[in-house]
Structure formats: structure tokens, C-alpha cells
C-alpha positions, 0 to 999 in steps of 0.5 A, a space after each residue: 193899888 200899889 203905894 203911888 195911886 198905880 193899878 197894879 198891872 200884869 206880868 204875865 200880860 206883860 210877858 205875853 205881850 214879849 213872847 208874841 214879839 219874839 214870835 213875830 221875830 222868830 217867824 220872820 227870820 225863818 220865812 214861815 209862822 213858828 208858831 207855839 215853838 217860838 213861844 215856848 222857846 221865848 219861855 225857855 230862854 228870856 221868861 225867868 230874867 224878863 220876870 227879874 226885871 220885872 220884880 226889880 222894877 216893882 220893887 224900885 218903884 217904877 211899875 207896880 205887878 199885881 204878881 208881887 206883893 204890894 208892900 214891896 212897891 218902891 220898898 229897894 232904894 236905888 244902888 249904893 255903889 258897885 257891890 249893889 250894882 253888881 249883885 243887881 246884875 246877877 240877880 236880872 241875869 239869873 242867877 240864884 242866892 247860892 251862885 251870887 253869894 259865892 261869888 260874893 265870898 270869891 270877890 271879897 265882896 262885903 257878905 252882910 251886904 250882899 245879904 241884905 240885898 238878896 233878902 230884899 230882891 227876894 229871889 223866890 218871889 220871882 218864882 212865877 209859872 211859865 207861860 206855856 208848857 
């Protein structure tokens, strides 16, 4: 049980439930049941930023995942201005510590900051393995 009482539910339920959507999509569009590619495809393009979502939401508070630790639930507080807003959005679209710490540096962004934002996303919790392969 995470923090708030909630059973803590599954990413990969979740991501599944995604890629079979992305496969209903994909299928239509071309007339014909794309099958296993589409569900590899979706785990190409969307499975490392749909987990970041994911783990954005745990930590926040919103959805507790079993994947994640449960004393991360609700451990990040809500964005403090527009470097937070920022480095959220690099985080959900991808990117790594390195990418978003120099840019950081690029923007004359305040460094100690931005590292404690990405201590707290902790991006390699989010290292899950893929769907399919």
C-alpha cells in the first residue's frame, strides 16, 4: 500500500493497456491488423516517456505503481516556478540528467536547482524493461 491507503497498481498493466490502443490505431489506419509491429512500435516511440509520466505521477502523488518505491509516493512537491517547470518537461519528453543539466548551464539556469529536481525524479528509477522485444 502506498502512503494515501492506495493499492499500488501496475506500469506495465498500464503500458500495455497503451500499446494495445496504439495498436487498435495503427491497424485502422492501415486497413489491416498490424499486429506485434504495432506493439513494438509503440515500445520504440512512447514506452521510456509514457513510464516518465508515470513516475511523475507517483511521485506527486497522483497514482502510486508498484514498480516504483513506495516511499517515493507524493515524496515531490508541486513545481516552484518556471525552471521546475522546465526540467519536469525535459524529464516527461526524455531527456537524460546530462541533456537537461547542460542545458541548464546553457540557460543560466540555477544549477543547484536543477539538481536537486533531478536527484528527486531520479531518472534511473525509470529504467523499466520494455514491453516487447
Amino acid at each position: 500500500m502506498c502512503r494515501d491507503g492506495q493499492a499500488p497498481i501496475s506500469i506495465y498493466e498500464e503500458a500495455w493497456q497503451e500499446a494495445f490502443r496504439h495498436k487498435w490505431i495503427e491497424s485502422e489506419k492501415h486497413r489491416h491488423d498490424r499486429g506485434h509491429l504495432a506493439l513494438v512500435d509503440w515500445d520504440e516511440r512512447y514506452f521510456k516517456t509514457f513510464i516518465r509520466r508515470c513516475r511523475l505521477q507517483h511521485l506527486s502523488g497522483q497514482r502510486c505503481f508498484r514498480e516504483f518505491r513506495c516511499e517515493d509516493f507524493g515524496a515531490v512537491a508541486e513545481p516552484a516556478g518556471d525552471v521546475d517547470c522546465q526540467v519536469i518537461h525535459l524529464f516527461c519528453s526524455g531527456k537524460e540528467n546530462l541533456d537537461i543539466y547542460c542545458l541548464a548551464h546553457g540557460e543560466g539556469w540555477p544549477l543547484e536547482r536543477v539538481y536537486e529536481l533531478l536527484l528527486s525524479l531520479d531518472i534511473n528509477a525509470c529504467r523499466l524493461k520494455p514491453l516487447v522485444r
